[in-house]
N, C-alpha and C positions, 0 to 999 in steps of 0.2 A: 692392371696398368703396367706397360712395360718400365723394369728400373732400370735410372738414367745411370753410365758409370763417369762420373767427373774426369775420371785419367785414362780414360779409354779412347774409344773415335767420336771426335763432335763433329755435328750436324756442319755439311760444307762452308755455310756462310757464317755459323760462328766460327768458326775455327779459320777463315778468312778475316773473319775481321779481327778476332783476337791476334793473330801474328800481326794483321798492320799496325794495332795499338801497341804490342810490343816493340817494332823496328823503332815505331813513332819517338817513343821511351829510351828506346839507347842511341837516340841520335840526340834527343835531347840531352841525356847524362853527357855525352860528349862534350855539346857545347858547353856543358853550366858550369867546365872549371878554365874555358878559352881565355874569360877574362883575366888580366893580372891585376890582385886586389888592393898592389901598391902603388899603381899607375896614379897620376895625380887625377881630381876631379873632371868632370868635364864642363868646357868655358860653355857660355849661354847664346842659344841659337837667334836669328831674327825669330819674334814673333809669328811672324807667318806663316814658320816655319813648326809651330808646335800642335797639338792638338785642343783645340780651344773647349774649354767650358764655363760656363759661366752666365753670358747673357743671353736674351734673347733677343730676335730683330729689330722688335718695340725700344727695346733698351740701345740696340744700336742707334736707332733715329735719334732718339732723348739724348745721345750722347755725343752728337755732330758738334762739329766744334770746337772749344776749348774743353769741354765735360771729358773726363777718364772715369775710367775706374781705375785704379791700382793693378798694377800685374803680376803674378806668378809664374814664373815656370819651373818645372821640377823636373827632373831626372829619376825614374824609378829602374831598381835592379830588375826587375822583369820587365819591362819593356822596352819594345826595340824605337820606339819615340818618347818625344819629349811632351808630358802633360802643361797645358797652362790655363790658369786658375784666372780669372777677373773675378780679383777682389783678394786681398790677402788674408780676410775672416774666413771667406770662404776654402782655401788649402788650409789652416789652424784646425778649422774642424774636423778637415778629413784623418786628421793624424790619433783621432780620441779610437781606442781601442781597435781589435786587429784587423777591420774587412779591410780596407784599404791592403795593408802588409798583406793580406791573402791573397787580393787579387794582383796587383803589382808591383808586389816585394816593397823593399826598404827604400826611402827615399837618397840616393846615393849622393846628390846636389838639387839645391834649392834654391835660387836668386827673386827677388822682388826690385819693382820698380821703383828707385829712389828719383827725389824730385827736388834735390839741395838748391840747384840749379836753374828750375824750369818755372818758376816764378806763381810757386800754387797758390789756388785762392778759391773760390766760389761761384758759381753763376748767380743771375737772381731771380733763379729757381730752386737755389742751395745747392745744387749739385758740386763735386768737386772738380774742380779745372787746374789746367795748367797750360802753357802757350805751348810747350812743345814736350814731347816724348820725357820720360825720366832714363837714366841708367841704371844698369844692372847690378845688384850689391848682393850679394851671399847673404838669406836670410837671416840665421846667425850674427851676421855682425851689423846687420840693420838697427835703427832704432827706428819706433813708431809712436805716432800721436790718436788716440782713443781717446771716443766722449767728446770730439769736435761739433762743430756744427755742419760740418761736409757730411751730402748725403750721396749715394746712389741710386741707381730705379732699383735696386732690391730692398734701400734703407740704409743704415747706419757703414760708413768705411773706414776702412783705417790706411791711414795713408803714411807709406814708409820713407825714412831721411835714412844720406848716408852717416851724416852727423848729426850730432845732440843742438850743436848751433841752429841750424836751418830748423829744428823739430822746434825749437823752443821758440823761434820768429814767425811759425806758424800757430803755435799755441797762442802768442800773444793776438794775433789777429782774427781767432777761430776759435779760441776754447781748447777745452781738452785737455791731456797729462803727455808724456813720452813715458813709454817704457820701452823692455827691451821685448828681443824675441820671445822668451819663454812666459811673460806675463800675456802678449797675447798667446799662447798657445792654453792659455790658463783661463782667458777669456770667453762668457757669451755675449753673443752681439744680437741687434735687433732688425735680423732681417727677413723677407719671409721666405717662405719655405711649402713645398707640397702639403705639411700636414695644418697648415695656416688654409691654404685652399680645401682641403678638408674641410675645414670648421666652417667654413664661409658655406659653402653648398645651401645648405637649410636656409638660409636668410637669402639667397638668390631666388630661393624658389617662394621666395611670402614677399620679396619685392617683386616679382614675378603678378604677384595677387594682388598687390597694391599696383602695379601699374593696369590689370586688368580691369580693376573694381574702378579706376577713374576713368578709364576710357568711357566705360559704360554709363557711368553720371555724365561725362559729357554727351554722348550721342543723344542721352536722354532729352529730345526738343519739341517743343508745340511745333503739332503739322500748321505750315502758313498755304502751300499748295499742292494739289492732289492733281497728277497728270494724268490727260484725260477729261478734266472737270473745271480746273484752272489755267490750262496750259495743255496744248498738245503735242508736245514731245516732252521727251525728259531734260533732253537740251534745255527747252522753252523752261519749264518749271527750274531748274536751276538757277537761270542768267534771271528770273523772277521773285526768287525767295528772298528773304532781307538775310541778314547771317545769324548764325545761331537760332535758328529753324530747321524744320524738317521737313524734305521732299518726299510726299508718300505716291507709292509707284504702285497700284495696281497691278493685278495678276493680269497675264500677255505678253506678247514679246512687241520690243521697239526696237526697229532696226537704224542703227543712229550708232554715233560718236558723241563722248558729252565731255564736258571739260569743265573741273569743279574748281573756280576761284576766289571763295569764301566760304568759312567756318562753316558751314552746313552740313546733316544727317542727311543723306538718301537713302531711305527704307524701303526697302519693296515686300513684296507679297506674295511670291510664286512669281515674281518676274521676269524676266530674260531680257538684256540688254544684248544686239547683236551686231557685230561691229561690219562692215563691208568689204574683211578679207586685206587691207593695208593698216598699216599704224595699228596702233595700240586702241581698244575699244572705249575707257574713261581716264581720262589725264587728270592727275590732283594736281595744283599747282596754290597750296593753301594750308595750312596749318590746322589742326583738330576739326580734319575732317573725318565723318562716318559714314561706311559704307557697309548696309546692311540687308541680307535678305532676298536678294537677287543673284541669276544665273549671268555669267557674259562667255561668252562666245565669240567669233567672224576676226579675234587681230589677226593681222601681217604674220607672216611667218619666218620676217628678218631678225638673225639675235645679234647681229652687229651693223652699226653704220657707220661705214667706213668716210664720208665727209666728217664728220663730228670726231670721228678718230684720227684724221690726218690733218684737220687745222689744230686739235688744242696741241697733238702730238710733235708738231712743226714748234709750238710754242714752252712746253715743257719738258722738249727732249726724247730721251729713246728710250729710258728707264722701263725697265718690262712689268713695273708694277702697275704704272700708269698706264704701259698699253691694256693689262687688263681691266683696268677700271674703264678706259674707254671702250672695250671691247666689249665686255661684259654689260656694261650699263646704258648702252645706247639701241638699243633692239627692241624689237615691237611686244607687247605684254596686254594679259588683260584688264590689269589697273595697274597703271601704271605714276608713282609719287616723284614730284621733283621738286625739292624742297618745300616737306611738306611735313613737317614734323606735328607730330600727335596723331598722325592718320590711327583711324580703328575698322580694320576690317570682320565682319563678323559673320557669320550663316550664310556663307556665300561659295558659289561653287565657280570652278574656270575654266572649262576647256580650250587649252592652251595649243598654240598652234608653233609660239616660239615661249617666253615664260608667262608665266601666269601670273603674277605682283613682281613689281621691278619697282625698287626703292634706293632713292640716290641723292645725292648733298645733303646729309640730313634729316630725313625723310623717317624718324621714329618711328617706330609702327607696332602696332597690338594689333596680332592675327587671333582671330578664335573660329574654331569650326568653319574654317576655309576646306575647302577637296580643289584641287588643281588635278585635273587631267592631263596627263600629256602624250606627248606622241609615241604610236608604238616602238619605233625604234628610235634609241636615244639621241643618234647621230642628227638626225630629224629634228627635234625640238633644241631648249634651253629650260629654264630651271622654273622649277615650280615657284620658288620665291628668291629674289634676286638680289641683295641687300647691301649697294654698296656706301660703305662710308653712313650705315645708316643702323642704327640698332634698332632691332627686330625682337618681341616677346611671342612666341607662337604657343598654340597650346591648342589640343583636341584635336587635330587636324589632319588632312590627309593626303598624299601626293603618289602618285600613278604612274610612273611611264615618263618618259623625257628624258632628260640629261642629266642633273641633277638635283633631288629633290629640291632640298636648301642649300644655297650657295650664299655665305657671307665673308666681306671683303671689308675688313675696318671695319669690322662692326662691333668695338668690343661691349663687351658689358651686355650682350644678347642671349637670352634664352630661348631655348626649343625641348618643350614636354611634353608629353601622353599624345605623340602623334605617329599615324602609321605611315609608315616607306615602305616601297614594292617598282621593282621592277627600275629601278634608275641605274646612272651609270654609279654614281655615290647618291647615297643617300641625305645625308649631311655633311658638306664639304665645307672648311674656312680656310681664309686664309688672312693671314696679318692679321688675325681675331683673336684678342684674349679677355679673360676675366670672366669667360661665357658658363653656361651651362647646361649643357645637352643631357638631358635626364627622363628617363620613364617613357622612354619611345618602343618602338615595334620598326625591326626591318627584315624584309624578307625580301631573297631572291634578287638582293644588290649588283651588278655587273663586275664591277673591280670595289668595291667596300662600304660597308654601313656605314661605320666613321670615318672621316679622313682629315686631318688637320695638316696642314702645312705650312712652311715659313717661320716656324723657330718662335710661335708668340709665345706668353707665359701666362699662368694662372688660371686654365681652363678648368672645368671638375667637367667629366664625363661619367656618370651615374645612375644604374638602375637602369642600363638600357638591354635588351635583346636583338642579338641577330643571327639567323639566321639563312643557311643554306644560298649564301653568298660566296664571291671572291674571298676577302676577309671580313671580320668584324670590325676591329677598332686598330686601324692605321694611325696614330698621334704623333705627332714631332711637338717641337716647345720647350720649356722647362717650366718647372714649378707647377706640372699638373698632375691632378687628384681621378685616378681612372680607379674606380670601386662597384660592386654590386652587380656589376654587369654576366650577361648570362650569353654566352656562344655556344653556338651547336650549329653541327652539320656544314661547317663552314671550311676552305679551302684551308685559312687560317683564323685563327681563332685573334691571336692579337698581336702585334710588335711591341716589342720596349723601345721602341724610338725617340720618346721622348726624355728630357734628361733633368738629372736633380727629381724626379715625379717619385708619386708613389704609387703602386699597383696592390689593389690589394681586395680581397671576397670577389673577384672575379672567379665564373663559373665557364671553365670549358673545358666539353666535351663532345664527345664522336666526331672531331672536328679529324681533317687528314693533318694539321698540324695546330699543335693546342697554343704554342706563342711562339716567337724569333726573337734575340736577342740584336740587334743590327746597328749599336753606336759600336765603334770600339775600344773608348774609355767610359764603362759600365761607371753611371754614376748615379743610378737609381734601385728602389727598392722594392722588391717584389715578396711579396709576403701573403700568406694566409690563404691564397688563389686555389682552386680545386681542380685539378686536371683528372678526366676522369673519361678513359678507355677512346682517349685520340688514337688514332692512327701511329703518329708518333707525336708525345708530349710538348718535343722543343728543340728547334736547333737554335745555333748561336753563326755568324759570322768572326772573321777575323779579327780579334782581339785577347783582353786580357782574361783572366778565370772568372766566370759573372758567381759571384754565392746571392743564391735567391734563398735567402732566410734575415731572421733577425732577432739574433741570441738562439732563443730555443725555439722561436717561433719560425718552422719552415711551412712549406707548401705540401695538400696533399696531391699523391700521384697513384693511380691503383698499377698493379703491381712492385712500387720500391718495396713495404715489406715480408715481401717475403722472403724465406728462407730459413737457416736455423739460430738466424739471431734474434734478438728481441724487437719487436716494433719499434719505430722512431728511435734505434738503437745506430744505426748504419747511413753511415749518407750514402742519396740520389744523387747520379751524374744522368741526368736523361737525355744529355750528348755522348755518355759514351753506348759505343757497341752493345754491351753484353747488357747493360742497364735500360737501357730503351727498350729491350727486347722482353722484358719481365713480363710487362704483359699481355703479350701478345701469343709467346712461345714457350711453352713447358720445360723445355730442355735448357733452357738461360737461364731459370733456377739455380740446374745443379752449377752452370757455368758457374754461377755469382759465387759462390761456395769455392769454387777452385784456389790452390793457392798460387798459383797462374795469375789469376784477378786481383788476388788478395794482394800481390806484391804489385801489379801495375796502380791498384790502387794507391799501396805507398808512394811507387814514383809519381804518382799525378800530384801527391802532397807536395814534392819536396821538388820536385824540379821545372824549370820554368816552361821549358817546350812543350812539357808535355799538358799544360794550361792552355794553348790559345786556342779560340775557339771553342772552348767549352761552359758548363754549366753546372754549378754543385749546389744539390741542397741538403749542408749537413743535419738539419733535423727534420727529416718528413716527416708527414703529421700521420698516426693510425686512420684517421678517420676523416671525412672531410668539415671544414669548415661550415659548409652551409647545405647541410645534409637535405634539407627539406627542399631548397631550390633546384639540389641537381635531382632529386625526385622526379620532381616536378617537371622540371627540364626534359627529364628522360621518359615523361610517360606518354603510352600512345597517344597523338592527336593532342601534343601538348600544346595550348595556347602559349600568351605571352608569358612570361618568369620574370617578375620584374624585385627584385631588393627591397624588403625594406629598410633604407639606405638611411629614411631620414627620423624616423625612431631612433635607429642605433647610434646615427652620427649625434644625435640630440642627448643621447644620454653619456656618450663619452665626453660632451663639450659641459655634461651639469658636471659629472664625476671629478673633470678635472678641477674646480674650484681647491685650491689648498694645494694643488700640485707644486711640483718643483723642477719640473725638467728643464731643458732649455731648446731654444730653438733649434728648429730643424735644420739639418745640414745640405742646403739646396744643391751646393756643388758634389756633393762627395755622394753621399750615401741618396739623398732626396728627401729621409726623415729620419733624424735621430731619436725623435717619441718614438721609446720601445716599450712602454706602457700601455698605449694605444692601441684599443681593436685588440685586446685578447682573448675574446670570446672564443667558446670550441664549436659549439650547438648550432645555436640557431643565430640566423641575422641579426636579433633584435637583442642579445643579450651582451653587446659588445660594453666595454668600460672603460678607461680610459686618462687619459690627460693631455689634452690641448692646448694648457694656457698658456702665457708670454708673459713670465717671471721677470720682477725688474729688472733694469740693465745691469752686471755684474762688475766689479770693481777689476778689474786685471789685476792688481798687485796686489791681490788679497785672496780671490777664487783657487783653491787648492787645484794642483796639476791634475792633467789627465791622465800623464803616461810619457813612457820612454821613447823615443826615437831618436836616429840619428843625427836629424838637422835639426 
């Protein structure tokens, strides 16, 4: 093998890209002493004006009105905006130890929203309100009221006075203490948090079981008539059964329309119901109905009606969430629900011409071992299951071709597991869906993404799922969700960090052309324990601050960060910069990495702020991977599904933690402050842990976290 010489001629395009990391580096040294450090603070911007974190859209609705939440806005030395925080527990936490300071620098000015003025009080729904806007006060010289009875949608708030007077006429009406600033910075509060979604996952999926185990006692009904024998059409035997009976449907096809208006099972038996090519082929318009066993065929192939979306839309305005829900929910389907809660769809297949179940006002529903076909080209159809305003538990199940396999809208608290997706535009799509659980599915060959979440909900867990050889895997927005176990390969990209306050973590990918994207630009989640293994390129970042994907000593593994002649897990990974990315792919970025050329751009990445944006550091990469037996697995010929076992492990971190002591996770800043949690090396299932929710903590008694400036 030819030897490399470090100080000799490098390979064109390193040696290209090492000079632009260097110019990069002395433009940044330039700026980092422009500022003058005695110049007074800076006054606080409009709101709208900042970079928002904190709620999610859900929490925007829940907060119409007179409801707040408290405000932040902060000032960091590395950044060229202004961060703002809803909720002031929520900035307290980001200040506990140094990611924050790594990624963007010291906090220079800090104001919160005071309320001496604005007449605070309660909803009665506990939230906290006030008639108008608070003003702006210099964190420091705030006083606040903790252990009130004012909540927010994330839980417990603290709400800031510019004076002790107004705090203490709020205590008297509301509970609570005043203290000052540095008692809440000394504070845990009881909000939740990504590793709170964590824990939940496993009890989604056994409510999951209990809502599936009742459907099936309900379906369970004495046959009253047998079509064919009692009635000759299915129609006829429906509009005939008394309720809470069962329509037993012989093997054959019926070419008919049927419309179910009381609680009754329709069973069939190698059936085919086939509809006439317009409308939708069975309308439920009924509560704890069952439909089971039967093929349906012949709907319409409209997936919007555009009357039904121009009168309500004349009456509720132009809001574009509504024109989706009338868009989306008004088109022809092969069972189609309206208001129709407890439906149980079961053994039943659809080929679908526009969706295949369309579920709406309500309309609950327990899918099992449904198959939706749909149309070859996705443009052509609508969505295998349609589910608006309607929670949906799906399981076993399979979806073909069309638009989008699952598409749900307000659907929260809905689950979708062990089902396979092929060939859609997305796979699993939600939108203004939280609380959900997409877990232990199969997708292959997705158009634009396996997952796709949109609209800023909160509290999703996406888990144990596989995709491949798609656009992307798992596209998430939101906050406060738990994306874990999940296995990507062969994929355009493997995953975003778009969602915020989340946590990312035993996620598997590899041979993807890109393994994740960083794309908020105040990094305020946590990405840990993930296996990046022989992508293309591991990871770019978009424009923002320095993202550290670790947690304490706990980083991510990446196959080539270490090599070299340092010691493993000795050296941090930047798999945004140049010469690091190229580890392993290229032999000769070895000796680069070794150069003191790198060695010194390295320092400057430490110390100077320009040369941060847009990148990604993980100071401890791991030797080995986390979940060595999955990326096997993952990686061998003709591999099937790789699915996590997510809910052993999660099950033994939630026993382990009993007797813990940590404190809640930090939704705003980091996404989880449990740095206990999930430190298994090995295997999936040996993970440990602590999850629990330590009582509420005294503020003027809770020893300090740490130094900062504000």
């Amino acid at each position: 093998m030819t030897r490399f010489d470090p100080y000799g001629e490098l390979p064109r395009a390193l040696r290209l890209a090492l000079v632009a990391a260097l110019l990069v580096a002395v433009v940044a040294t330039a700026g980092a002493f422009a500022a003058d450090p005695e110049s007074a603070a800076p006054s606080p911007v409009a709101y709208d004006d900042v970079v928002e974190l904190g709620l999610s859209s859900e929490a925007d609705a829940l907060m119409a009105g007179s409801a707040r939440v408290p405000r932040t806005q902060v000032f960091y030395s590395q950044l060229q905006y202004v961060v703002g925080y809803n909720g002031v527990e929520s900035f307290a936490a980001t200040l506990e130890g140094d990611r924050t300071d790594r990624q963007f620098g010291y906090p220079v000015a800090a104001y919160v929203e005071t309320f001496d003025e604005a007449r605070p009080g309660t909803t009665d729904a506990g939230l906290f309100a006030a008639e108008f806007a608070g003003e702006w006060t210099p964190a420091s010289e705030a006083v606040y009221v903790v252990g009130s009875d004012a909540r927010s949608p994330a839980g417990e708030t603290v709400v800031p006075f510019r004076e002790r007077s107004a705090a203490e006429a709020f205590v008297a009406d509301h509970g609570g203490r005043v203290v000052d600033w540095a008692a809440v910075r000394r504070g845990s509060f009881g909000t939740d948090s990504a590793a709170t979604v964590r824990a939940m996952a496993p009890e989604r999926w056994a409510a999951a079981d209990e809502r599936i185990a009742a459907a099936d006692r309900r379906a369970d009904r004495p046959v009253s008539v047998v079509v064919g024998t009692d009635a000759p059409t299915v129609a006829a035997a429906v509009a005939a059964a008394p309720p809470n009976t069962t329509v037993a449907v012989p093997p054959g096809t019926y070419t008919e329309t049927v419309t179910i208006t009381k609680s009754i099972t329709v069973a069939g038996e190698g059936a085919r119901i086939s509809g006439n090519g317009t409308g939708s082929v069975i309308t439920v318009r009924a509560p704890d109905v069952a439909i089971t066993g039967v093929s349906v065929d012949g709907s319409g192939g409209q997936t919007r009606d555009p009357e039904a979306a121009r009168q309500e839309r004349d009456a509720d305005g132009e809001a574009w969430d509504t024109n989706i829900q009338l868009g989306y929910g008004h088109g022809d389907a092969g069972i189609r629900a309206i208001g129709a809660p407890g439906l149980f769809v079961d053994d039943v297949r659809i080929d679908a011409n526009a969706s295949g179940l369309l579920l709406r006002e309500g309309s609950d529903a327990v899918v099992r071992n449904l198959r939706v076909n749909g149309t070859d080209a996705w443009q052509d159809g609508f969505m295998g299951i349609a589910g608006m305003q309607s929670r949906v538990t799906v399981t076993d199940s399979t979806f073909e071709g069309g638009r989008d396999g699952i598409y749900l809208h307000r659907a929260d608290g809905s689950v979708v597991r062990n089902s396979t997706f092929t060939d859609n535009r997305y796979g699993t799509h939600l939108m203004y869906t939280g609380d959900a659980l997409i877990a232990d599915n199969t997708f292959r060959n997705e158009i634009f993404g396996g997952i796709t979440v949109m609209t800023r909900p909160s509290g999703n867990a996406i888990v144990g799922n596989d995709v491949r050889n798609s656009s992307a895997g798992l596209q998430v927005s939101g906050t406060r969700t738990y994306l874990g176990y999940n296995t990507l390969v062969g994929n355009e990209l493997g995953f975003s960090t778009s969602a915020r306050g989340s946590l990312y973590e035993r996620n598997v990918a590899a041979n993807n052309e890109l393994g994740a994207r960083a794309t908020t630009v105040v990094p305020s989640s946590r990405i840990v324990e993930n296996d990046f293994v022989d992508n293309e390129r591991h990871a770019a970042a978009g424009a923002g601050a320095l993202r550290v994907w670790a947690d304490g000593d706990r980083g991510n593994y990446w196959t080539g960060a270490n090599v070299g002649t340092h010691a493993p897990g000795e050296r941090a990974y930047r798999p945004t910069a140049p010469v690091d990315a190229a580890l392993h792919r290229e032999v000769a970025a070895v000796a680069v990495r070794e150069s003191p050329a790198v060695a010194l751009l390295d320092r400057l990445r430490g110390t100077v702020p320009g040369a941060r944006s847009g990148s990604i550091i993980d100071p401890s990469p791991a030797v080995s991977p986390y979940s060595p037996d999955r990326v096997d697995a993952a990686l061998a010929p003709d591999a099937g599904p790789v699915h996590g076992d997510w809910r052993e492990a999660l099950a033994e971190a939630d026993t382990s933690a009993d007797g813990g002591d940590e404190t809640d996770g930090d939704e705003m800043g980091d996404g989880d402050t449990d740095t206990d949690v999930m430190n298994a090396r090995e295997t999936d299932a040996t993970a440990t842990g602590s999850d629990s929710r330590p009582p509420r903590a005294d503020p003027a008694t809770t020893p300090a976290r740490g130094e900062t400036s504000v």
